[in-house]
C-alpha positions as CSV (number, residue, x, y, z in Angstrom):
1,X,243.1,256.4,135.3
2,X,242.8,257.0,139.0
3,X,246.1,257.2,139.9
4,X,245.6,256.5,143.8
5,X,243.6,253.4,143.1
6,X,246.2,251.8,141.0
7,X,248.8,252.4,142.9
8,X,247.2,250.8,146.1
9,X,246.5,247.8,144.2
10,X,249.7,247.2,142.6
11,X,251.5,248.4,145.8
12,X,249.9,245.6,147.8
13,X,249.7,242.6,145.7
14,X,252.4,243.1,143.1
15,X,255.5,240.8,144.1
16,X,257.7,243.9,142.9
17,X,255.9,246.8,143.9
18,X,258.5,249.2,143.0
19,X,257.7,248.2,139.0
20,X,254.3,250.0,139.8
21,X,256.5,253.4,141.0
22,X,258.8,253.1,138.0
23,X,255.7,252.7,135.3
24,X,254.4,256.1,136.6
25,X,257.6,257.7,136.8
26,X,258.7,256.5,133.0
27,X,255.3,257.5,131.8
28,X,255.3,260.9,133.2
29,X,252.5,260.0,135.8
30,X,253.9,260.5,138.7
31,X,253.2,264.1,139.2
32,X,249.6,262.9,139.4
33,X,250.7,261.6,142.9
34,X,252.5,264.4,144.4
35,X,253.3,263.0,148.2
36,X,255.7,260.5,145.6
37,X,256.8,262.6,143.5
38,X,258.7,264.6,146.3
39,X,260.7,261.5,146.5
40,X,262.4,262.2,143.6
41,X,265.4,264.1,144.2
42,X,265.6,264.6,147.7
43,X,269.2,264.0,148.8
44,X,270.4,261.7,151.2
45,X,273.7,260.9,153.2
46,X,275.6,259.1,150.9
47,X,277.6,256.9,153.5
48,X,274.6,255.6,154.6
49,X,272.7,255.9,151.2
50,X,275.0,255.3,148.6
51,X,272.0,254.1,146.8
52,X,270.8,257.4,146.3
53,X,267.7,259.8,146.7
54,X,265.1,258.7,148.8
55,X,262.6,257.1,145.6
56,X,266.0,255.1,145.0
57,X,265.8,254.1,148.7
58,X,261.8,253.6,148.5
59,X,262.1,251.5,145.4
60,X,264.2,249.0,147.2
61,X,262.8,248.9,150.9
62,X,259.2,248.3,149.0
63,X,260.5,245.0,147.2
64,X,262.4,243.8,149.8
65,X,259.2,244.0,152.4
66,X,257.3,242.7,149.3
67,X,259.4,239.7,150.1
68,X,257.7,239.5,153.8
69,X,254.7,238.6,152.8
70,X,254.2,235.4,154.0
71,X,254.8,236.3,157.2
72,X,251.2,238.4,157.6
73,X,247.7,237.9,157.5
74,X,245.8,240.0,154.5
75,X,245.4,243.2,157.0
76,X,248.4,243.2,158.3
77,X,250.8,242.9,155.4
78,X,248.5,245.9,153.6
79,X,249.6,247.7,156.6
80,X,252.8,246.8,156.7
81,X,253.5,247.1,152.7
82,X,252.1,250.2,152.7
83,X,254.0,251.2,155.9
84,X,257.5,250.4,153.7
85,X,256.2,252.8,150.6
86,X,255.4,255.6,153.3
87,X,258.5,255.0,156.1
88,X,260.6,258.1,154.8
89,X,258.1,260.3,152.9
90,X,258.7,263.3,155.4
91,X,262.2,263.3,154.0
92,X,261.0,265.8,151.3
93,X,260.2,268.1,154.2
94,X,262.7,268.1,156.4
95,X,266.4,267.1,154.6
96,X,269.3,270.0,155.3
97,X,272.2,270.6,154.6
98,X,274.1,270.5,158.2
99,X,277.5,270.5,159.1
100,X,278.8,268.7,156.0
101,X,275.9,266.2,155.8
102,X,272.5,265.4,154.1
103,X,270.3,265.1,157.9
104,X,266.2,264.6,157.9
105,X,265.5,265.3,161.4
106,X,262.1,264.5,162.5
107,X,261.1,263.0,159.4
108,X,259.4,260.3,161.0
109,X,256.9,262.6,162.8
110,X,256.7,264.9,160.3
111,X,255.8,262.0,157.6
112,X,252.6,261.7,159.2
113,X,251.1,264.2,157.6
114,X,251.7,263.5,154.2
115,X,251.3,260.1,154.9
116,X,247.6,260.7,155.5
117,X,247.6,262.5,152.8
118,X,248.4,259.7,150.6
119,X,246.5,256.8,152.4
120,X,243.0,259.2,152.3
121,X,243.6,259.8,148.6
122,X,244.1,256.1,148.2
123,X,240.4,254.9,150.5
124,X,242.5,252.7,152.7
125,X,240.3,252.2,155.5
126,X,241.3,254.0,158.8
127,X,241.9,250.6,161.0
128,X,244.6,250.0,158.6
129,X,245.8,253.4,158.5
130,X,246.2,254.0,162.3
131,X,248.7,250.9,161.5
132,X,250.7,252.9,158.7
133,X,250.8,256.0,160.5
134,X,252.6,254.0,163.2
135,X,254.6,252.4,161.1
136,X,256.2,255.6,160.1
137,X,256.5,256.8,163.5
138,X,258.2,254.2,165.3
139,X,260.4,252.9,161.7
140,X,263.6,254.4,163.5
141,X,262.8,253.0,167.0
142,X,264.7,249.6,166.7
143,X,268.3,251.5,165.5
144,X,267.8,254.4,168.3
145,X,267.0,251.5,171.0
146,X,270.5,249.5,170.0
147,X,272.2,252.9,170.0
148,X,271.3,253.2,173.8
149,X,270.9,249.4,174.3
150,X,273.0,249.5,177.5
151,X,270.3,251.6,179.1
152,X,267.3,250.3,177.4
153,X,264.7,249.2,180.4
154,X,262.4,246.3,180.2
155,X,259.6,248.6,180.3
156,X,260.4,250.5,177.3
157,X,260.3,247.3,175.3
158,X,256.9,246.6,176.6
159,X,255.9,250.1,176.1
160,X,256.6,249.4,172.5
161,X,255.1,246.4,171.6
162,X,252.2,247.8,173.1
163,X,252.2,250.7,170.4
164,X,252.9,248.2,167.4
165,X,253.7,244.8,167.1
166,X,257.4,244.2,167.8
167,X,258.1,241.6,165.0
168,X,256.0,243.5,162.5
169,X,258.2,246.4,163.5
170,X,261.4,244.6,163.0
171,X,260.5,243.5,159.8
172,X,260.3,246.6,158.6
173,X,263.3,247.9,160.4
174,X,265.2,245.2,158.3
175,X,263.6,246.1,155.5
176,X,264.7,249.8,155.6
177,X,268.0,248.8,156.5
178,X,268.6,246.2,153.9
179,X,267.2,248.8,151.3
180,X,270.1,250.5,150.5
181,X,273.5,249.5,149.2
182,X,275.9,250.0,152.0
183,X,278.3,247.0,152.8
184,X,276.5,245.5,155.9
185,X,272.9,245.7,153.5
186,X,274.7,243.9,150.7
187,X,275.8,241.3,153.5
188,X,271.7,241.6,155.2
189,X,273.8,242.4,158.2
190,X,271.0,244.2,160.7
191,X,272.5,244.0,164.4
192,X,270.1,246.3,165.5
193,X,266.9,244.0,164.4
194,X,268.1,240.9,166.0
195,X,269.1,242.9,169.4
196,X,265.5,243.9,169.7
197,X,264.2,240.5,168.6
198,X,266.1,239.2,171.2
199,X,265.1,241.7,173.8
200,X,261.2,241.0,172.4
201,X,261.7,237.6,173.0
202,X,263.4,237.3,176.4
203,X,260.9,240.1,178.0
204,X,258.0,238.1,176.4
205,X,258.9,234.4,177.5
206,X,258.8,233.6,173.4
């Protein structure tokens, strides 16, 4: 079995892609992907993750955004599905122990590397990669934006959007967020998403 090839295609047309991650981990096959496999295990704050380690976490942001799909054109969901299976995967890398707390500073930067990794070993073409990478990049942007929204300018919205699409963002934003089991997930409480769907939307004339 090539490993990388089925997991691309179940990832990205399966409407429960996580039943693809939990076939290879049942069945021992996981190992064969390692940038995954490093999931397993790696700790996470559990007031904001009660869930649990970051596969847990994976597992359920990946069905969640599964449940987007209507809202993209082919390219752009394979993009943004594959954006939810990678958003955290340079959590293995950088999660301490500090002050008290599980922290993964950076992880969205440092993801990108094994990100590429993974999308290289799976043939996805690089116009949809460039899109993945950014996906993993920016994932955090809409919750650091609301934390500072007082002093957010226009400009740094439009700065933004012209990075990655805005809603496309969002949507993954609100997938990550409702991906756990913390209170405001169970309630799909997101402030954060609609504030910058609402700044998106103002600024743009929408």
């Amino acid at each position: 079995m090539n490993f990388y090839n089925f997991l691309y295609n179940s990832i990205i047309s399966e409407k429960k892609p996580s039943d693809c991650l939990i076939y290879l981990k049942e069945n021992g096959l996981i190992s064969n992907i390692a940038e995954l496999q490093t999931l397993i295990g790696t700790p996470q704050d559990p007031q904001w993750h009660p869930e649990g380690d970051v596969w847990a976490h994976t597992l359920l942001v990946i069905d969640y955004a599964a449940t987007l799909r209507d809202h993209f054109e082919l390219n752009d969901y394979v993009a943004f599905i594959l954006g939810a299976l990678c958003h955290d995967i340079g959590k293995p890398y950088t999660t301490i122990w500090d002050k008290g707390r599980w922290r993964s500073p950076q992880h969205d930067v440092i993801g990108t590397v094994a990100c590429s990794n993974l999308l290289l070993k799976m043939k996805v073409e690089p116009h949809i990669s460039n899109v993945v990478i950014k996906y993993v990049v920016e994932h955090l942007r809409p919750m650091q934006l609301y934390k500072v929204r007082d002093n957010v300018s226009k400009q740094a919205i439009i700065n933004l959007e012209k990075r990655i699409h805005i809603p496309h963002l969002i949507m993954l934003a609100t997938a990550d967020h409702l991906g756990r089991t913390t209170e405001d997930a169970i309630n799909k409480e997101s402030p954060h998403c609609q504030w910058l769907m609402d700044k998106y939307t103002d600024i743009f004339n929408l």
